[in-house]
C-alpha positions in Angstrom: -12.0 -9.5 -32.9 -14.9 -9.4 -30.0 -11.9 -8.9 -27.7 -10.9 -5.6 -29.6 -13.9 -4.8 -29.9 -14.9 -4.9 -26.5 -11.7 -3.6 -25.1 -12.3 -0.1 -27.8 -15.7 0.1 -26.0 -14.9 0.2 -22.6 -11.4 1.3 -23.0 -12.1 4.2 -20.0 -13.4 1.5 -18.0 -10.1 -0.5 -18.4 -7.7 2.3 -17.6 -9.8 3.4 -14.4 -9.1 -0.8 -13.5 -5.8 -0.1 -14.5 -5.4 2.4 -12.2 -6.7 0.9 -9.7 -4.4 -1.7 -9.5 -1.3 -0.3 -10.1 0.4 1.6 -7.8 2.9 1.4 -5.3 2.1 -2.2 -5.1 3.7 -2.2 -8.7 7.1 -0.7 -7.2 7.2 -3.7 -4.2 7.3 -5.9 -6.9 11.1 -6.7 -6.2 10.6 -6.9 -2.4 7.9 -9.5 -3.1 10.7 -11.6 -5.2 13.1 -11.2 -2.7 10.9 -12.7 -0.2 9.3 -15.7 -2.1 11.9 -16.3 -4.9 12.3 -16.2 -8.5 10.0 -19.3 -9.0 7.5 -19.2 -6.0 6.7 -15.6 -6.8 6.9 -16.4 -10.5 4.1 -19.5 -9.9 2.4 -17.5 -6.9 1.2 -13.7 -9.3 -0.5 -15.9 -11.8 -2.2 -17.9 -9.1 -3.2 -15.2 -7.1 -4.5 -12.9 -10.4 -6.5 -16.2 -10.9 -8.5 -16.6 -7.1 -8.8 -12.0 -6.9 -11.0 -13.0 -10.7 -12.7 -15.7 -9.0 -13.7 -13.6 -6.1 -14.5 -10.8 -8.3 -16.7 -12.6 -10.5 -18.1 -14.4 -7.1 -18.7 -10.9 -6.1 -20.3 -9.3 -9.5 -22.7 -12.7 -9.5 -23.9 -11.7 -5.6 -24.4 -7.9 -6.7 -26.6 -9.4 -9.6 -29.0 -11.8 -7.5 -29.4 -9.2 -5.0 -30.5 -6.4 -7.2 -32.3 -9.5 -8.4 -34.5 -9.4 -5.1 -34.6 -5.9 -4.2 -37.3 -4.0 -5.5 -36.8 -0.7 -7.3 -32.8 -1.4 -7.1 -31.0 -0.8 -10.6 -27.1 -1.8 -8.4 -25.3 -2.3 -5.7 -21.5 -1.7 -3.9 -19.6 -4.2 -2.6 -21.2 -2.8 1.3 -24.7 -3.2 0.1 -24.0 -6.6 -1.7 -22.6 -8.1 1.1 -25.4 -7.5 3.3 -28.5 -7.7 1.0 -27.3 -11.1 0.0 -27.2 -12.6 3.7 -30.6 -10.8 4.2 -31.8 -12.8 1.6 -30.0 -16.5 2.8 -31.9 -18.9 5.2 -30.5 -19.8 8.4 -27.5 -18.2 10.2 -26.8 -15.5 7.2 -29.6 -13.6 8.3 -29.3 -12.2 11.2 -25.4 -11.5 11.0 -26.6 -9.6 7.7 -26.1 -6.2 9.6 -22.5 -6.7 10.7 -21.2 -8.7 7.8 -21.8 -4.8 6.3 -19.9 -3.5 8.8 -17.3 -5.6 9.2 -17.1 -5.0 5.1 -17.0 -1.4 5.4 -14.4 -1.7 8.5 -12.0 -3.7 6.0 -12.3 -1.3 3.3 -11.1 1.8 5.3 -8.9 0.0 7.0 -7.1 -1.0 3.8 -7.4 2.3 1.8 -6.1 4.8 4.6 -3.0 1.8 5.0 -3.1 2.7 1.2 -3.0 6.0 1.4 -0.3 5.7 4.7 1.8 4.0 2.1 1.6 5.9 -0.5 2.8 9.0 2.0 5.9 6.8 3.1 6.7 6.5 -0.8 6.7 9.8 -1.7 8.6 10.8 1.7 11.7 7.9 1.2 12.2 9.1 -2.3 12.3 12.8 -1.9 14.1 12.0 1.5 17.5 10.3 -0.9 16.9 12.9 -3.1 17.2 15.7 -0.9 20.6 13.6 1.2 22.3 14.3 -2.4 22.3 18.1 -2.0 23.5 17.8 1.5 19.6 18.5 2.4 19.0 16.5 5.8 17.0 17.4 8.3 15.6 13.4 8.4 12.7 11.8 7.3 10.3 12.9 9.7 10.6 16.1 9.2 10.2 15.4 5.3 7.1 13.9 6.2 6.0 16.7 8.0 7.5 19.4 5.0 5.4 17.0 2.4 1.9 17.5 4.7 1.1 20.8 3.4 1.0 19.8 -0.2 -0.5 16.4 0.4 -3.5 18.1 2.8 -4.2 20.6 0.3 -5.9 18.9 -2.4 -7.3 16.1 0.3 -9.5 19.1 1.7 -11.9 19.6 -1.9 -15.1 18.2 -0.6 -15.9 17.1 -4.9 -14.1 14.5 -6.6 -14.4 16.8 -9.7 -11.6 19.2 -8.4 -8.9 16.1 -7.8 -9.8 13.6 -10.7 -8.0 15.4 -13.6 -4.8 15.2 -12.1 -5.0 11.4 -11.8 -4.4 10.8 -15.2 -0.9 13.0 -14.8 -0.1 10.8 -12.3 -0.3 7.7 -13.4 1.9 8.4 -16.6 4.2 9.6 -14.0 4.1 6.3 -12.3 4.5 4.3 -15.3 7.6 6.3 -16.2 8.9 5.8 -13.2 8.5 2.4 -13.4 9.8 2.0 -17.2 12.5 4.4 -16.4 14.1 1.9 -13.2 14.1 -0.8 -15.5 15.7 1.2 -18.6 18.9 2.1 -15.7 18.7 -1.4 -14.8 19.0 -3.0 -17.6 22.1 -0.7 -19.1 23.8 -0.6 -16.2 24.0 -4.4 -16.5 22.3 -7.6 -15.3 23.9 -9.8 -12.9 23.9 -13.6 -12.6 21.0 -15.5 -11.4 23.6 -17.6 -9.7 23.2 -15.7 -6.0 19.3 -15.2 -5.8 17.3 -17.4 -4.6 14.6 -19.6 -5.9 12.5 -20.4 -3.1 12.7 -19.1 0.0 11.2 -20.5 3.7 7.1 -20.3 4.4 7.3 -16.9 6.8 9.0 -14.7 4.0 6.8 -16.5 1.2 3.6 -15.5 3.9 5.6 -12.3 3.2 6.0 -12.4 -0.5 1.8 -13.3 -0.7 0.8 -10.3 1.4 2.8 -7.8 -1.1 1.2 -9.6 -4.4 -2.4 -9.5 -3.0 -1.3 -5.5 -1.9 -0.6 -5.1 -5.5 -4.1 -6.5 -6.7 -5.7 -3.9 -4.9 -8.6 -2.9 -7.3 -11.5 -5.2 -5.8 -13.6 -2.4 -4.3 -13.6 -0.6 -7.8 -14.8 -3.6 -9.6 -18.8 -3.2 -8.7 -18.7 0.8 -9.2 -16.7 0.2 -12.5 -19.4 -2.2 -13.8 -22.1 -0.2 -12.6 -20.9 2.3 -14.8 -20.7 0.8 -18.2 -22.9 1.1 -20.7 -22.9 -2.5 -21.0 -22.1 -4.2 -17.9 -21.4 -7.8 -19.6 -18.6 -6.4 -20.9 -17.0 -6.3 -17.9 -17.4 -9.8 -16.7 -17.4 -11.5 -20.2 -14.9 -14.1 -20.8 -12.4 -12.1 -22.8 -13.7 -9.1 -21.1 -12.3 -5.7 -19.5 -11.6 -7.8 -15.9 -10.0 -10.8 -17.8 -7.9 -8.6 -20.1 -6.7 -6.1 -17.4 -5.8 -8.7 -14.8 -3.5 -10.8 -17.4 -2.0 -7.2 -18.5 -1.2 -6.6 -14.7 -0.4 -10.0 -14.0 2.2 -9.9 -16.9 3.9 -6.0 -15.9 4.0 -7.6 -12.0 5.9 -10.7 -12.9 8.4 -8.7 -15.1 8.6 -5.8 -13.4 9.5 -8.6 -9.7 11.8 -10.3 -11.6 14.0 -8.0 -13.4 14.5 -5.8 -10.4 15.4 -8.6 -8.1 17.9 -10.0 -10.4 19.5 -6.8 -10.5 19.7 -5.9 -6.9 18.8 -9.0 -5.0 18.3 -8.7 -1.3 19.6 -5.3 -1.3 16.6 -4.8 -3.5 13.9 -1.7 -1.5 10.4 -1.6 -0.3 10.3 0.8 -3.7 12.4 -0.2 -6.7 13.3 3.7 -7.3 15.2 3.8 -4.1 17.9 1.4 -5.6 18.8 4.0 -8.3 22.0 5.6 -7.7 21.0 8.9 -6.1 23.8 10.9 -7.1 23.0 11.0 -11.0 20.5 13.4 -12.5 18.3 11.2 -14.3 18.1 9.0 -11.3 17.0 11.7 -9.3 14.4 13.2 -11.7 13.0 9.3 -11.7 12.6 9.3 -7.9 11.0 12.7 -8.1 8.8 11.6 -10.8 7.3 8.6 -9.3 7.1 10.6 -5.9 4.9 12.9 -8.4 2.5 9.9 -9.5 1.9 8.8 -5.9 1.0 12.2 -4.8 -1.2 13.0 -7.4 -3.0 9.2 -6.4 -2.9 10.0 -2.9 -6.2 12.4 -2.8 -8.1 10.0 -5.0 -7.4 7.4 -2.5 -8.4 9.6 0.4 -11.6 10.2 -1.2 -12.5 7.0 -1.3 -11.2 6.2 2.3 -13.3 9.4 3.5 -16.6 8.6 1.9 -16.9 5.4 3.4 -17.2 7.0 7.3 -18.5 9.8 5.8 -21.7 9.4 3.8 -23.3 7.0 6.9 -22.5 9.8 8.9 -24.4 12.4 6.6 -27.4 10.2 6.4 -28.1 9.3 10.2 -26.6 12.6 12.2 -28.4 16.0 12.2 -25.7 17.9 13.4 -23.8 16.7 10.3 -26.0 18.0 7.7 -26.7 20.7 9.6 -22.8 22.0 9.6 -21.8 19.7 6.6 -19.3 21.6 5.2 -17.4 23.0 8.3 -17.8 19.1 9.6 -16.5 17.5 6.2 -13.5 20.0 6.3 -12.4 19.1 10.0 -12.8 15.7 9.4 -10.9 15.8 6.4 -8.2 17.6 8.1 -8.2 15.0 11.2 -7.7 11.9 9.0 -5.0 13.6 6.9 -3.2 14.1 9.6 -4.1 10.7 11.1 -2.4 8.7 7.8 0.5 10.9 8.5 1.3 9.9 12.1 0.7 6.2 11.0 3.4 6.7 8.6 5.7 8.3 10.9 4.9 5.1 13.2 6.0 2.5 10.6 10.1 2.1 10.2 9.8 0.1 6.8 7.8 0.8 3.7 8.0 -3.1 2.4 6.8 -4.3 6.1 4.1 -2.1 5.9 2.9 -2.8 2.0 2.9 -6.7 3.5 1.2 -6.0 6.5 -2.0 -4.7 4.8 -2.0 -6.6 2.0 -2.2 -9.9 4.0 -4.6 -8.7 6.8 -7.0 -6.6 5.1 -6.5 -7.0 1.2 -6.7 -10.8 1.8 -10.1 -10.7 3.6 -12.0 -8.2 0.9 -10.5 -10.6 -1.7 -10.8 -13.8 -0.6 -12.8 -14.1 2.6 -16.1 -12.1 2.1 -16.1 -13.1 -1.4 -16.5 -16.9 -0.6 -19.1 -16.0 2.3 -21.1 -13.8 0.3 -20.8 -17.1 -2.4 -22.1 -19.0 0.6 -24.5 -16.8 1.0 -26.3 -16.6 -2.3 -26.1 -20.9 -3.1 -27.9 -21.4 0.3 -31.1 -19.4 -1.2 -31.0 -22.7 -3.7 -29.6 -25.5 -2.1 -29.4 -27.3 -4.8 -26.9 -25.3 -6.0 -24.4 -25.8 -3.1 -22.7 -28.9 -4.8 -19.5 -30.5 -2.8 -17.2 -29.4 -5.9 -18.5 -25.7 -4.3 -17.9 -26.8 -0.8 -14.3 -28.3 -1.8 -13.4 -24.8 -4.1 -14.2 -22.3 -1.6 -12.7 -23.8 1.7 -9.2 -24.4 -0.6 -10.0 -20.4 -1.2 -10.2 -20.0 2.5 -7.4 -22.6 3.3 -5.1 -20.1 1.4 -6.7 -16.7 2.6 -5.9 -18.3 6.4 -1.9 -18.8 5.9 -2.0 -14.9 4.4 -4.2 -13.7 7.2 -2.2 -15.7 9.6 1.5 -16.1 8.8 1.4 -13.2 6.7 0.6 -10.9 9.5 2.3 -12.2 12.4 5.5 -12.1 10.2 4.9 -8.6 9.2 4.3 -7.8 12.8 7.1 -9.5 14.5 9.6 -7.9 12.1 8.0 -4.3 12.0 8.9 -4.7 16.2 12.0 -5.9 15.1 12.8 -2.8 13.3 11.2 -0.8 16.2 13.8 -2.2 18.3 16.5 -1.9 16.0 15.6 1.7 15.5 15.3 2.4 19.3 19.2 0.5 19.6 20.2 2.9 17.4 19.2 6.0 18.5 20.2 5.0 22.6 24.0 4.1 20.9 24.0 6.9 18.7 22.7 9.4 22.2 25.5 7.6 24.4 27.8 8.3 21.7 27.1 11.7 21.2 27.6 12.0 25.4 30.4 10.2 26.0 32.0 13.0 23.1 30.5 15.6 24.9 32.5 14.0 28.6 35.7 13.5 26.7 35.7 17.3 25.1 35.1 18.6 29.0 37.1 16.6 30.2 39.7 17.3 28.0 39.0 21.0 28.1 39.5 20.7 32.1 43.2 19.1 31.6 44.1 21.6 29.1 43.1 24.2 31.6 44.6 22.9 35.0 48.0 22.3 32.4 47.7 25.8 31.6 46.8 27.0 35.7 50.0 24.5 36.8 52.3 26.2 34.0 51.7 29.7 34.7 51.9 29.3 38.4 55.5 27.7 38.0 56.1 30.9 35.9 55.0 33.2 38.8 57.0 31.5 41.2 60.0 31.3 38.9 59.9 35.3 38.4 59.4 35.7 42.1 62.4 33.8 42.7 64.4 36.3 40.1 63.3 39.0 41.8 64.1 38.4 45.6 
């Protein structure tokens, strides 16, 4: 009953989390089983869902002792917590306070504009299949560049206010989408288990980790959502908002991985809606529709991404506030078209969900967490127990293979697909020229066949005549 009870008070709390977590992490869910395997991935979400609440919690607990110590503060972001709680350690914290904040606030733009990179390679792969249907192709760059217009649009309002409405719409369009793949999955039929595999070797699992801590992406809403409450306990509780969310998510992931993998095993895309058979109607209106969700996320992301570079700037530069609007605008404009031309730049959607997800999602989750954990036991040493030593360097032990395997992996195969790419177009150029040669070529025999012919005719008719 305190559950229910706490979930009916803060039930806008728990759909903002919700939100914040699901995305188009939720529709990589298959490419993450393809990678680790039905049981590693099955035995890896619940783990993971279990270290991102650690972290969170480690996080929440930092926030609190450094309002704690800061006079006249009533809360704090995750920026501000991780620096006012190495202000406040002895020793070696304190004078790397400074740039732990900015190397906090690097990582967290850094992962929301891949976000919001991503989210433009989504929308631009779906409508792309959709559009191939009707005969429609002009490729999928110049998709991309056909969707800009309608993405930069609501990206330029300067207020939240304008753009938040419309999230709502679109993540009921995402969770049709979703619900819809697995409704044509499951009556079109389920294959045998027999062919997929179980566990797979340690670079794809580094793989398979990078896209599950992609998915749990909601870490930098977690201080602003509790800030927010009327009763912030009731965030952290033990059957509280974070608790209940995370084992909702966790549960929707491990379903959602391990349906679609069964059904299309490695054939299985970077977005489970790209597997649907494009040429029927419903599947098309699905691809459309989840296309719809992500766009209406994609400004909400921005906003976030844009306020991070953008409210230091308004506090320290003149000329900023001086021209604020015309500079917010241009700004705006420039970065739009900045997470466009990454997403032109990256071949494969899956590579790139990976890629982020195990270089920057890993560190915000996992790394500064434990530091900033660090951090707050030194101000009481007796605190720092070896059970806390032991915990947190397994925490790190395990954000070091993401960091590291997980991101060389990505890397080595997003060249891969460069190259492949690059093969591809030189074979399909020399192709297109050797046709060109052979049609002149063939044009030139026809003619000197034709020139030989009717001088024999000529001569012939001279001949007659004389």
């Amino acid at each position: 009953m305190e559950c229910l009870r706490c979930f009916n008070r803060n039930f806008v709390t728990a759909t903002h989390l919700f939100k914040g977590c699901v995305g188009a992490g939720l529709y990589a869910m298959g490419d993450c089983y393809k990678n680790g395997g039905l049981v590693y991935a099955s035995i890896q979400m619940p783990i993971i869902a279990v270290l991102c609440v650690h972290c969170e919690l480690m996080l929440i607990y930092g926030s609190l002792d450094a309002v704690s110590k800061t006079e006249g503060a009533e809360s704090f972001e995750y920026p501000d917590t991780t620096e006012k709680c190495f202000q406040y350690a002895p020793g070696y914290f304190k004078p790397i306070a400074t740039v732990m904040r900015r190397i906090t606030e690097s990582f967290l733009f850094i992962t929301q504009f891949g976000f919001c990179s991503i989210y433009i390679l989504f929308i631009t792969k779906n409508l792309y299949q959709v559009l191939q249907t009707y005969d429609i192709d002009y490729g999928q760059s110049l998709t991309m560049l056909f969707c800009m217009p309608f993405v930069m649009v609501p990206s330029l309002f300067t207020g939240l206010h304008h753009i938040a409405p419309v999230s709502n719409i679109g993540n009921l369009c995402l969770i049709f989408g979703v619900a819809a793949t697995l409704t044509v999955a499951f009556t079109e039929g389920m294959p045998s288990t027999e062919d997929r595999s179980l566990i797979t070797n340690l670079p794809n699992m580094a793989l398979s980790f990078g896209t599950a801590l992609f998915s749990y992406e909601g870490i930098a809403l977690v201080l602003p959502l509790r800030n927010a409450m009327k009763d912030p306990n009731d965030f952290n509780r033990p059957l509280g908002i974070l608790n209940i969310i995370t084992a909702l998510i966790t549960f929707v992931f491990i379903f959602t991985g391990v349906i679609t993998y069964i059904k299309w095993g490695e054939e299985v895309e970077g977005s489970i809606t790209l597997n649907l058979d494009e040429t029927i109607p419903f599947n098309q209106a699905v691809k459309l529709v989840a296309a719809l969700g992500v766009f209406f996320g994609y400004p909400i992301q921005f906003f976030i991404m844009f306020n991070i570079i953008w409210l230091p700037m308004l506090q320290r530069w003149k000329f900023v506030q001086g021209y604020r609007l015309i500079v917010e605008v241009s700004l705006r404009f420039i970065f739009i078209v900045l997470t466009f031309c990454v997403a032109l730049l990256v071949p494969n959607l899956e590579l790139f969900i990976s890629l982020i997800g195990a270089f920057c999602s890993t560190t915000l989750a996992f790394v500064i967490p434990v530091f900033i954990d660090f951090a707050v036991k030194a101000q009481t040493p007796e605190e720092l127990k070896w059970y806390i030593y032991v915990k947190n360097v397994i925490i790190l032990i395990i954000a070091s293979f993401g960091i590291g395997l997980g991101t060389f992996k990505s890397i080595e195969q997003i060249v891969e697909a460069f190259k492949q790419n690059y093969i591809f177009i030189s074979v399909t150029a020399t192709n297109n020229n050797n046709n060109s040669d052979d049609e002149a070529s063939s044009n030139y025999n026809i003619n000197s066949d034709n020139n030989y012919n009717n001088s024999n005719d000529d001569n012939n008719s001279n001949n007659l005549v004389f």
